[in-house]
VOLODREN-542386 format. One record per atom (N, C-alpha, C): atom name; z, x, y. Coordinates in steps of 0.1 Angstrom, whole numbers, m for minus. Layout:
   atom      c3      c1      c2
     CA       Z       X       Y
...
***
This chain:
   atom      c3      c1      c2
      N       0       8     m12
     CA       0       0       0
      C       0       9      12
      N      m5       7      23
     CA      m9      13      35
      C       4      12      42
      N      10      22      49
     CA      23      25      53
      C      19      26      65
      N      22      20      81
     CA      18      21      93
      C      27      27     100
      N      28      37     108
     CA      39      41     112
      C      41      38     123
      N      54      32     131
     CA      51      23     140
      C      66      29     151
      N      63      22     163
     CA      75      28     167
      C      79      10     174
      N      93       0     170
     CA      93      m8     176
      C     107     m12     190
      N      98     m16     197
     CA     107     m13     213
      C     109     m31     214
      N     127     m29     214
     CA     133     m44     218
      C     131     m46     231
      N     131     m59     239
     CA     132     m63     246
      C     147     m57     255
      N     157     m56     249
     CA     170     m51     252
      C     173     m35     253
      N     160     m31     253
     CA     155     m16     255
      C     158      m7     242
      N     167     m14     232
     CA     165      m3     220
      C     148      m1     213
      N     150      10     204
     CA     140      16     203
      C     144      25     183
      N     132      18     175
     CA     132      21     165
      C     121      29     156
      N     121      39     151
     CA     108      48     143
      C     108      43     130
      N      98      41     124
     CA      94      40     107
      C      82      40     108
      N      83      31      92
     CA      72      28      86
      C      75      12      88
      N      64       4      83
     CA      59      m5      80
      C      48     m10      70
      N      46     m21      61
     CA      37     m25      52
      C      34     m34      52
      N      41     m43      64
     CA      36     m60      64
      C      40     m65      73
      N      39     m59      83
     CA      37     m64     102
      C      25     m77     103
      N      29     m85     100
     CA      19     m97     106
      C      23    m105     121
      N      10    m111     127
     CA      15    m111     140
      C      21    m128     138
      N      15    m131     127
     CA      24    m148     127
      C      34    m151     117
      N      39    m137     118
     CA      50    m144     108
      C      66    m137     114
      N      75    m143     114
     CA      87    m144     123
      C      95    m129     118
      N      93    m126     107
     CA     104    m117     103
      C      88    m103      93
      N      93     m91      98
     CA      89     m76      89
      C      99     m70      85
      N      94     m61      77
     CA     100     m48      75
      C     104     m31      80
      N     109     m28      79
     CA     110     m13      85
      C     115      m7      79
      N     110       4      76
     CA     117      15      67
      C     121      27      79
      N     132      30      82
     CA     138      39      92
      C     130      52      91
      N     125      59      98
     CA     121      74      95
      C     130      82      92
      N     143      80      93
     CA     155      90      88
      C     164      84      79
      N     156      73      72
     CA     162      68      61
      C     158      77      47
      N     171      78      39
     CA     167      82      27
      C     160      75      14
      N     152      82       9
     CA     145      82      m1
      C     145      69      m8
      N     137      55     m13
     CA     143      44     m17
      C     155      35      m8
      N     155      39       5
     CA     162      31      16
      C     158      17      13
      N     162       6       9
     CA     162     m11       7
      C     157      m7      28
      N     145     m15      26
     CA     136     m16      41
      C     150     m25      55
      N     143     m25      65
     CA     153     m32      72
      C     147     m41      78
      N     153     m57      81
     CA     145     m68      84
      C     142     m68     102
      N     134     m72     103
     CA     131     m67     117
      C     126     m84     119
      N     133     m88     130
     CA     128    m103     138
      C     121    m100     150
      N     110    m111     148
     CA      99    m105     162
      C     104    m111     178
      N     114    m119     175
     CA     120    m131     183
      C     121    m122     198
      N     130    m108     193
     CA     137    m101     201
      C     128     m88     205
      N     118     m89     198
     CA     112     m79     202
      C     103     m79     217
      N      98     m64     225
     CA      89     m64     229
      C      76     m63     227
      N      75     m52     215
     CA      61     m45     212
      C      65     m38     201
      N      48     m35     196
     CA      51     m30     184
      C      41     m20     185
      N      46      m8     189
     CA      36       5     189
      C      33       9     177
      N      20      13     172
     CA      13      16     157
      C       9      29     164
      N      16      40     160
     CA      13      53     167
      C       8      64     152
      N      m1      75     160
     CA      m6      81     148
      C       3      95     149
      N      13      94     152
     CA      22     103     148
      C      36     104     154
      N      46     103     152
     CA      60     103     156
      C      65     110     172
      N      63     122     169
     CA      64     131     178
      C      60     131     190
      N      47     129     193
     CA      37     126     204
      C      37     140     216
      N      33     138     225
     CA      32     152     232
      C      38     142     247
      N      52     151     251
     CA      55     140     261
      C      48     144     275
      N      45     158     275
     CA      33     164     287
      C      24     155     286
      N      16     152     277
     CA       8     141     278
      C       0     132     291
      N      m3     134     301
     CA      m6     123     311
      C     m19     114     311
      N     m11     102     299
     CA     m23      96     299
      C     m34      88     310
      N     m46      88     304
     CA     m55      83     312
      C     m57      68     314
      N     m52      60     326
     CA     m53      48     329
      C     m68      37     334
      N     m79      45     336
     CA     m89      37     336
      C    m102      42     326
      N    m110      34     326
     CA    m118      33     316
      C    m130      42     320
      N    m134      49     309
     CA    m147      59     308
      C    m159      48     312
      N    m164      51     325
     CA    m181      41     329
      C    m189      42     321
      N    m191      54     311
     CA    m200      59     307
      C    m201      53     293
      N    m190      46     291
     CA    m188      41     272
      C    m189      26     273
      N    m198      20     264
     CA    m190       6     265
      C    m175       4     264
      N    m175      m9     263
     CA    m163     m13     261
      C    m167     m28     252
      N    m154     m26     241
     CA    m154     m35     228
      C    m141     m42     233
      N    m146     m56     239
     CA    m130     m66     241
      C    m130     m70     255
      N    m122     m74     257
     CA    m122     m73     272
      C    m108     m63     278
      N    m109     m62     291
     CA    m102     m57     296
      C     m86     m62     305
      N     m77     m50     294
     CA     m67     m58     301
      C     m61     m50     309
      N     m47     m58     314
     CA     m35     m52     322
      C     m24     m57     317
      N     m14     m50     307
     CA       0     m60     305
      C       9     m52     314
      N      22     m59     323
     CA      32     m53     326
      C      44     m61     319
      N      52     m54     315
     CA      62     m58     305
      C      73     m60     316
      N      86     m69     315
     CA      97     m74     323
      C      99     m61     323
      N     101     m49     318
     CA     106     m42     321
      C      98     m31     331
      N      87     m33     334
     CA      79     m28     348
      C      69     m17     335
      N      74     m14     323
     CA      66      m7     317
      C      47     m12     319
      N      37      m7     320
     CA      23     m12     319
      C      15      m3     309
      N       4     m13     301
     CA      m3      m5     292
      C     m16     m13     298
      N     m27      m4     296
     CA     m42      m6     304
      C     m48     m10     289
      N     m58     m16     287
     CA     m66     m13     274
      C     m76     m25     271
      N     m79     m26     261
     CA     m90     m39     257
      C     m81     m48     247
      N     m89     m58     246
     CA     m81     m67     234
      C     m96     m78     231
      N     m93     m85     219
     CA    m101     m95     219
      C     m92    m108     211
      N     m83    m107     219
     CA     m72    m121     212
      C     m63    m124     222
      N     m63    m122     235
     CA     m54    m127     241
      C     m55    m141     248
      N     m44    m148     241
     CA     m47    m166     248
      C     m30    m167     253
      N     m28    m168     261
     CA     m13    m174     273
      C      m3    m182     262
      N      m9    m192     255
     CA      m3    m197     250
      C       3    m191     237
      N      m2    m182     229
     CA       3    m176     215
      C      14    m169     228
      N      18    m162     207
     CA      34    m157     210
      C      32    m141     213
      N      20    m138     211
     CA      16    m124     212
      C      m2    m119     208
      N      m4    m105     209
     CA     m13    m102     208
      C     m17     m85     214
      N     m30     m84     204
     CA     m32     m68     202
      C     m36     m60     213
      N     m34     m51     218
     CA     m38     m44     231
      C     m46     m28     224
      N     m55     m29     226
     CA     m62      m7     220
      C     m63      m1     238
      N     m55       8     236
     CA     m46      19     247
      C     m67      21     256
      N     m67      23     269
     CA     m77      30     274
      C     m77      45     268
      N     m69      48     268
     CA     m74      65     266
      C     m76      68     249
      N     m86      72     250
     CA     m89      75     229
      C     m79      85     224
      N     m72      97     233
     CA     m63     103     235
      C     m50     102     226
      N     m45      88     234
     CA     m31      90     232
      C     m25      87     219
      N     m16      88     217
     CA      m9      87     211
      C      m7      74     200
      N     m17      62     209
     CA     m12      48     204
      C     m26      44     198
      N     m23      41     186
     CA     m33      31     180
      C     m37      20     182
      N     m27      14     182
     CA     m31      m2     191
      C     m15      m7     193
      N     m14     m21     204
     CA       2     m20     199
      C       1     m36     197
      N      10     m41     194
     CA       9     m58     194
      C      26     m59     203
      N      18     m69     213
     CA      24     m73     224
      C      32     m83     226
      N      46     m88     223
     CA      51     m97     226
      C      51    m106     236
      N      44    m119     240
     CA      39    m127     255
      C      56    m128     260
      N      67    m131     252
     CA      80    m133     259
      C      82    m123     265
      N      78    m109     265
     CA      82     m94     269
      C      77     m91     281
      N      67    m101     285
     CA      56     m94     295
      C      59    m105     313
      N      59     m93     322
     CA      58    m104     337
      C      45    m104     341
      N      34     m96     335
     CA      25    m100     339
      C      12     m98     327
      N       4    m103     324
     CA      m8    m103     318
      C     m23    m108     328
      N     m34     m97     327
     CA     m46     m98     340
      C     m56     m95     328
      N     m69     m97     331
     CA     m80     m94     326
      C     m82     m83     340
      N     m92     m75     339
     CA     m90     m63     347
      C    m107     m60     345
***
């Protein structure tokens, strides 16, 4: 089974690293396997109620020098449309999506910069003060 490594950020600002194998965006409760859990760790239940976001990152560590790039390459298409989320907590992520409707509970964002760090993240709508097409 495909193991996603994910990093998930609460609304209440905590912040947790693993794995995951069954992150769906319509279903109320996942799993998480801690990244500093031992070996055969029983997973830990994770409710989306409380969450912000769910970063799917292609590696733990990340580079925090890093200064990602906030607008879009003119020279490339673009697959989705374009967004702007700013989260209650003033956090913003720039990127494309092709699922965002006001009314669901959430929805996928792919980062502008092919760069960074983030694979794609799935976005809690309770988490956010602002959502723009851009």
């Amino acid at each position: 089974m495909i193991q996603n490594k994910i990093v998930v950020r609460y609304q209440d600002g905590r912040v947790s690293k693993g794995y995951t194998n069954n992150f769906m965006p319509n279903k109320d409760v996942f799993h998480l396997v801690p990244l500093d859990a031992p070996a055969n760790s029983k997973p830990l239940d994770v409710y989306v109620n409380v969450l912000k976001a769910v970063f799917f990152v292609k590696d733990f560590t990340g580079d925090s020098q890093y200064q990602e790039k906030k607008a879009f390459d003119t020279a490339k298409p673009v697959v989705g449309k374009k967004i702007k989320v700013v989260f209650k907590d003033r956090e913003e992520i720039i990127g494309t999506t092709q699922g965002y409707q006001p009314g669901r509970p959430g929805f996928f964002i792919f980062p502008v910069d092919p760069q960074s760090n983030l694979d794609r993240v799935f976005v809690f709508t309770a988490a956010t003060r602002e959502v723009s097409f851009i």
